[in-house]
N, C-alpha and C positions, 0 to 999 in steps of 0.2 A: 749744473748737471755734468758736463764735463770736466770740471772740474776735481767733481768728488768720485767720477768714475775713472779720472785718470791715476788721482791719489788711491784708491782701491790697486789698481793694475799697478803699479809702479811698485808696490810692496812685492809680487809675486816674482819669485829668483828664475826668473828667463834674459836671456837675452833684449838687447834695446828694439831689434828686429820685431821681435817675437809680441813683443809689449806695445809697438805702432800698431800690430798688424790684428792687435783682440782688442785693443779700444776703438780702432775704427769698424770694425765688424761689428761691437758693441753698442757702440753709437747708434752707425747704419741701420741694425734691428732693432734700436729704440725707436728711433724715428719714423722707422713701416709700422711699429707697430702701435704706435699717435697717429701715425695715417691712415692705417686701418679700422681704431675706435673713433674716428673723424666719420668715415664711413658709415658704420654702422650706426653712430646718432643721427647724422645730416644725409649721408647720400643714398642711402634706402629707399629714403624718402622721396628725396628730389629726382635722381637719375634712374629710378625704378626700372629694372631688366637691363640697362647698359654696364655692361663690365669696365667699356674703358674707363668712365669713369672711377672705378676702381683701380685700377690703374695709375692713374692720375694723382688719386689721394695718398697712394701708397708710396710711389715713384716719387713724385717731385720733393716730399719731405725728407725720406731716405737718402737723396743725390745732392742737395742742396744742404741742409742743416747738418743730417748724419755725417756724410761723408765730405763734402767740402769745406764747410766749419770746421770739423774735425781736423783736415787738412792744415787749416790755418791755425788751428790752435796749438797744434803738435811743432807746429814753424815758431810758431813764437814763444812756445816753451821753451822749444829745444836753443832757441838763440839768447834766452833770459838765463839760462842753467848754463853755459858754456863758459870758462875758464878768460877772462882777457886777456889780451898776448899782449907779452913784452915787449916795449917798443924801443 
């Protein structure tokens, strides 16, 4: 998944800024929005009228997978694509 959403983003003529900054946003709203159809099959159910619970589904998938993976993935891209210096 990141992968092929980074490959997608990285054809688009913006800046390297601008290209972190729509694949983590990207990510991030994939991921609420897996937490949110998580929801809707399992936590209807189970946590019937508690919101936090929504919250929860939505939130820790979005901060965790979305954007922390994300984080780390973009680290170790950007240090695999970087040029070796001359020693």
């Amino acid at each position: 998944m990141r992968k092929a959403l980074w490959k997608a983003i990285s054809k688009i003529n913006t800046s390297p800024k601008r290209r972190r900054l729509l694949f983590l946003s990207m990510l991030t709203a994939f991921y609420a929005l897996l937490g949110l159809a998580c929801w809707l099959l399992f936590g209807q159910r189970m946590f019937a009228g508690r919101t936090d619970w929504l919250i929860c589904f939505i939130g820790y998938p979005a901060i965790i997978f979305g954007f922390l993976f994300g984080m780390l993935y973009l680290f170790n891209n950007e240090n695999r694509n970087r040029p070796a210096e001359d020693k």
